[in-house]
N, C-alpha and C positions, 0 to 999 in steps of 0.2 A: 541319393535323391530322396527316397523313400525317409530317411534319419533327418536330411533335412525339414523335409515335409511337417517331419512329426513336432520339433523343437522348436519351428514357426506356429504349432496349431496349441504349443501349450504357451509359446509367449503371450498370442492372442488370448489364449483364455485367462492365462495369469494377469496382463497389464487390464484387461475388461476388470475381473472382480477387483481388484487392488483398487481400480480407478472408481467401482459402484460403491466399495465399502469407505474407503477415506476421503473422495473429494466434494462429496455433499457437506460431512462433515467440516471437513475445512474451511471450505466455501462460507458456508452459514457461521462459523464461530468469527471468518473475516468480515462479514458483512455487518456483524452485531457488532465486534470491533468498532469500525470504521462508522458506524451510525453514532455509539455513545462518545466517539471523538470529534463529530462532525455536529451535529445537531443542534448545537451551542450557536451556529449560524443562525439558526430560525428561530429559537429562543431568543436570541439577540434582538427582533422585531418590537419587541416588547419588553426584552429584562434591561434594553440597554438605558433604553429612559427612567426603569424603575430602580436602578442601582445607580444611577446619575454617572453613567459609564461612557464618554465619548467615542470618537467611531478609532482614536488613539488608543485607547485604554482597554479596550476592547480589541483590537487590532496586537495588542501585545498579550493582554491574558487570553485570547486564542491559540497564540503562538507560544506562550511560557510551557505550553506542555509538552512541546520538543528539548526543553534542556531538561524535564524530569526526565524525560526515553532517552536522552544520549548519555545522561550521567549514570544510569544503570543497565543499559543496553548489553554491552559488553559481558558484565560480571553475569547477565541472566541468560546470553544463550550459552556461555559456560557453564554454568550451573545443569540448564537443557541437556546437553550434550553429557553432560556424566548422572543426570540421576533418571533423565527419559520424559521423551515430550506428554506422555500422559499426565503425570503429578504436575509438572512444573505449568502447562498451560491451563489446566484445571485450577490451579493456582492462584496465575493471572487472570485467569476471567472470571472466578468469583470477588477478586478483591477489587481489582476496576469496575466490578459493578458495583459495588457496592460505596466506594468512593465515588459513583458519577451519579449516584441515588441523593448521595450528600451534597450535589451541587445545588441542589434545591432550596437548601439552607443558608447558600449565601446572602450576605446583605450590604455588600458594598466593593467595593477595588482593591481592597487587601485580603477579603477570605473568596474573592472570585479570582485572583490569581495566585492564593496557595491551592485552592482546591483545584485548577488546572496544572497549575506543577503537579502535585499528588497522584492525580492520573496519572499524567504521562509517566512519572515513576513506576506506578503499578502496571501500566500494559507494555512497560519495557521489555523484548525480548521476545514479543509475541509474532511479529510477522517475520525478523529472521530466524526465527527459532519455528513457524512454519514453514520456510523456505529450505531451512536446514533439512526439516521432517521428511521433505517429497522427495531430497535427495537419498535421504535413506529406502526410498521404495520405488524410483521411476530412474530406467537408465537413463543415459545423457539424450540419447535424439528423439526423447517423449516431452523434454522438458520442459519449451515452449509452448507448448498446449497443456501441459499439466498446470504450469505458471497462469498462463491466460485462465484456467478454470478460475485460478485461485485470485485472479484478479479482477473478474466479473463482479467479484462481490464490491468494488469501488463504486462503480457506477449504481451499480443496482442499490447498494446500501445508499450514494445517496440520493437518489431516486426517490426510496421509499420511505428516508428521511425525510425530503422536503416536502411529500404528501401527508405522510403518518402525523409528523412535530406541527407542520401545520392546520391539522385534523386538532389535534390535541390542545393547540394553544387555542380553542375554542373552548375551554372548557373551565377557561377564567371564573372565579367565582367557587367551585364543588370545592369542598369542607373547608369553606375560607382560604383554597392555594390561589395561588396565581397561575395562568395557563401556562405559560414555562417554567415554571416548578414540577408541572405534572410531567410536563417532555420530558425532563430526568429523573424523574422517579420511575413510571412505566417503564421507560425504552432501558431501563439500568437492569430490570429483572429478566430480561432473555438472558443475559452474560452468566449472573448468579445461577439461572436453570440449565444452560447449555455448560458450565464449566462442571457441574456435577455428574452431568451425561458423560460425558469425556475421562471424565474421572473411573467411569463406569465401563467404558464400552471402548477409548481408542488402545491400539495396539502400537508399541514401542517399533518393532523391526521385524523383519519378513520371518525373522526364525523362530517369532515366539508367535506366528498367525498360524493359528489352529484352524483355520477358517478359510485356507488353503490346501489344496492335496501336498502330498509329500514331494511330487515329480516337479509341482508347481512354486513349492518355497526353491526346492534346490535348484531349478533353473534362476530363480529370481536373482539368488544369496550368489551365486556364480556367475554372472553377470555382472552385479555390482561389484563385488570383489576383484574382479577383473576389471572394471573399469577405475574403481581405487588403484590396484598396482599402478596401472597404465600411468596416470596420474602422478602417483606418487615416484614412478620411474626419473621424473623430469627433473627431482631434488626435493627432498624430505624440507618443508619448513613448519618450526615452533609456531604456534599463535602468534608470540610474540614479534618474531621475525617477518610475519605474513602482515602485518599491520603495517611493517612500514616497506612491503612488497611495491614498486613502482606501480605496476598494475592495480593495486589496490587503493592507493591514492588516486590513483587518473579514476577508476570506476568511483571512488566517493565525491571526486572532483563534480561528478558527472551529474549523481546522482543528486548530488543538492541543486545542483540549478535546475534539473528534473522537478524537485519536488517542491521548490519555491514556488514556480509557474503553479501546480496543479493547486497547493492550499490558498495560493493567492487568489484561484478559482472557486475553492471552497465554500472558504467563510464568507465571500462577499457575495456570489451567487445571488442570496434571495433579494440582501440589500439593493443591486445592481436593478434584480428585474424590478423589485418593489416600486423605481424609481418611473416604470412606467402607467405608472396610474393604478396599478391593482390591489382588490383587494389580500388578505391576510393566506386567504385560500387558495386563489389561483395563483399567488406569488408559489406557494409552495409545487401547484398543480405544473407551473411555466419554467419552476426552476429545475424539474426534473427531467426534462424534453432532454435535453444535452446528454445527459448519463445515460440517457436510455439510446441515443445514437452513437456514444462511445463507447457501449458495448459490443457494436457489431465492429467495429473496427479494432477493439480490443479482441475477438476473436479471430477473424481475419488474418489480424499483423502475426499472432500465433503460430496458424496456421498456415504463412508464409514462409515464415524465420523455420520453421521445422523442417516444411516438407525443401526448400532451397539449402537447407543445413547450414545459411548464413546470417549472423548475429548483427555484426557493425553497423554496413551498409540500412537495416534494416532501422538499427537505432538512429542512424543521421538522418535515415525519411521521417521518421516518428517524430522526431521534433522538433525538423524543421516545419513540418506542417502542424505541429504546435503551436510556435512562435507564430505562422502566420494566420490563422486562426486569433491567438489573440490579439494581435493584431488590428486587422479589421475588425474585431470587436470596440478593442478603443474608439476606430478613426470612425465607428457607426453610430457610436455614442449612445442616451436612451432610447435603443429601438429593438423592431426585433433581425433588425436584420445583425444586430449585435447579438443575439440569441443564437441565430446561421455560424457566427464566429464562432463563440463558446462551443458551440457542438466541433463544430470543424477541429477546434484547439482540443477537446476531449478525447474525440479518435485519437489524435496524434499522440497527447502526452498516457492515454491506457496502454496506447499501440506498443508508445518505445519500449515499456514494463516486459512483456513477451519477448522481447531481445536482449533486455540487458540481465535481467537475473538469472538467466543460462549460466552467465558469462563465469561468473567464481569459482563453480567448481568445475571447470573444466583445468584448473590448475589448482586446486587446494579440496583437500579432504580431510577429515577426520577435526579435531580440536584446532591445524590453522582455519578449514573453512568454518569451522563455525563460531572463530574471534574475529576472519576478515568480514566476512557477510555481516554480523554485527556490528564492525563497524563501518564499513558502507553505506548501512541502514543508520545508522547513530548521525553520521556525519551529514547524511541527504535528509534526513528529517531536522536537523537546524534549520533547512529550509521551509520547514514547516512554522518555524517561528521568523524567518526574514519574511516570507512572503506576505503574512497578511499584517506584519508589523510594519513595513514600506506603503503597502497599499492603505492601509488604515493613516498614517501619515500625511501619504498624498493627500489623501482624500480627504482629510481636515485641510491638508492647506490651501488646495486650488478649488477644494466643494463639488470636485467632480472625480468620477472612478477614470476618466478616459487615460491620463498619462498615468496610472499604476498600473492600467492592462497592457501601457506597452514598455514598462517595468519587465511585466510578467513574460510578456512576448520575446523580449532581450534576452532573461533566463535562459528561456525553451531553445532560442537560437544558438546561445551559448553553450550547454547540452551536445548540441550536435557538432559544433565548433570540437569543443573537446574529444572527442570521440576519434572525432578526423584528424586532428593535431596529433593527440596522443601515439594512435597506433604509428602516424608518417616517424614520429619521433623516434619510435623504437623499431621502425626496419621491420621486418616480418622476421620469423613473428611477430605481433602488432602488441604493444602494450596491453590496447585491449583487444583480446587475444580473439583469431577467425576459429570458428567451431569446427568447418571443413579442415582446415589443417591439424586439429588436435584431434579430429580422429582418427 
């Protein structure tokens, strides 16, 4: 008892500093992420008329930045995975900045959809090659809350997008810019100053933290190692081989109709409220009300999926109350009781994120999980480019956002559709596989 006693009081104190010293970090490098990829929404207010950009053309070079990330997604958490997430994210987030600094300088529909490809190439590899990261330092039944940390930064980032960018696009006019030019020029230099900290200050793997006691790395290194065997017990697969894993197709399956809904929610945000009469500021002030409610649900769902040690069930609630959430946002139309949706639809699709990205390595370690999780993320951020490229569509042709939110709502349902198909498909084990059972 007394030996048990002991090995629970160093877990605690081991997963505490682990969790104080890398998930600020994290956090904040996702949340800068996620602003210079997002941001482009509220710039839109104003770049779209000045680059004679329709709500089409715009609606595709929003989304062009998802086949820059899935055309090198793959090759870069490879890369992660053999040279260490210090250099290689340091990496990416000085050159995405500094590529999203140069979006300032576009001047028309052919250098505003290279320079959106370009990004997305440059931040390729950055959130599964995070995802990868936490698995190198949180055992499997922190994961959920370790995830939700890392996923707070969605909403918050854009939150503080739709306040900041619309702060900024005030500022129309200073050295002859236009106020979204300055949106990506500022918000592009936390990337470039946070990717040199990082460069500076993160730590590859539990064996090379100096910054832990001795009693505290070798509990950690023995844990995970243990939970690798366990893992790997169930049959050795290649990258290769893991890519065309069933299970990894049904999670990419999933994941894109995951993440169609939520950009589809993105880019059109400010548009959508703007359409209630406000001005420049408070569109930004009203757009942010949502994110900052699907944070508390994004922790929550976390904190459910972990402490109940079940995944699936968790992700069919998540998006099913996604789907209806947008929903009733469509059928509310310019209001704000369409505002009540969007939030509702927020909870839901943060929510499912805490359930589903458990899910990979509870069967894949080493160099397959970090080609399958790669492409997961590869394949569900295409939905990045379907969502706001249908919804930008609709919305030329009928002049209203209402049937592209229940576009987006169809997505979110289908998500959870799959989820529940998938697993009845493969029997139990479930394709997409229950976490209580694999442990």
């Amino acid at each position: 008892m007394a030996a048990t006693e002991a090995t629970t009081a160093i877990e605690r104190q081991t997963i505490a500093k682990v969790s104080w010293r890398l998930l600020p970090l994290v956090a904040l490098a996702y949340c800068i992420a996620y602003i210079d990829r997002s941001n482009v929404s509220v710039a839109a207010l104003t770049m779209n008329k000045d680059l004679g950009l329709s709500a089409y053309l715009y609606g595709w070079g929003a989304g062009i930045f998802f086949f820059g990330y899935f055309l090198f997604e793959i090759p870069s958490n490879l890369i992660l995975e053999r040279i260490g997430a210090r250099i290689w994210i340091a990496r990416i987030m000085i050159t995405w900045g500094i590529i999203s600094a140069l979006t300032a300088l576009v001047t028309g529909s052919t250098s505003f959809l290279t320079i959106r490809f370009l990004l997305g190439a440059a931040e390729a590899g950055f959130f599964p090659g995070m995802i990868l990261y936490l698995t190198y330092w949180f055992p499997a039944q922190y994961r959920g809350r370790v995830i939700s940390t890392l996923f707070i930064a969605q909403p918050v980032a854009n939150a503080v997008a739709s306040i900041a960018s619309a702060a900024i696009l005030g500022m129309h006019g200073v050295l002859g810019l236009k106020g979204w030019q300055w949106i990506f020029i500022i918000e592009a230099l936390p990337a470039v100053l946070l990717g040199l900290v990082i460069l500076r200050i993160m730590t590859d793997r539990p064996t090379h933290a100096d910054w832990l006691a001795e009693d505290e790395r070798n509990w950690l290194q023995a844990r995970l190692d243990s939970e690798s065997r366990e893992v790997a017990s169930g049959g050795h697969l290649t990258w290769t081989k893991a890519l065309a894993d069933g299970r990894v197709v049904a999670l990419s399956a999933i994941y894109f109709m995951s993440v169609t809904a939520n950009y589809g929610i993105v880019f059109f945000m400010p548009q959508i409220v703007k359409g209630m009469g406000l001005t420049d500021m408070m569109t930004g002030v009203v757009s942010a009300l949502p994110y900052v409610v699907g944070t508390v649900g994004l922790i929550a769902w976390g904190w459910s999926s972990d402490r109940n040690k079940e995944r699936r069930w968790h992700l069919i609630a998540a998006s099913t109350l996604g789907a209806l959430g947008l929903a009733y946002a469509g059928w509310s139309g310019a209001s704000y009781w369409a505002l009540l949706g969007m939030a509702v639809a927020t909870v839901g699709i943060y929510g499912s994120r805490t359930a589903f990205w458990p899910m990979p390595s509870m069967f894949l370690t080493g160099t397959a999980a970090a080609g399958a999780i790669a492409m997961i993320n590869a394949v569900g951020n295409l939905g990045g480019y379907v969502g706001p490229f249908v919804v930008g569509w609709i919305r030329e042709s009928t002049k209203s956002f209402g049937a592209g939110l229940y576009f987006l709502a169809a997505c979110s349902l289908m998500a959870a559709v799959i989820t529940f198909l998938a697993a009845r498909a493969a029997g139990a084990p479930a394709a997409v596989p229950n976490p209580s059972a694999a442990e």
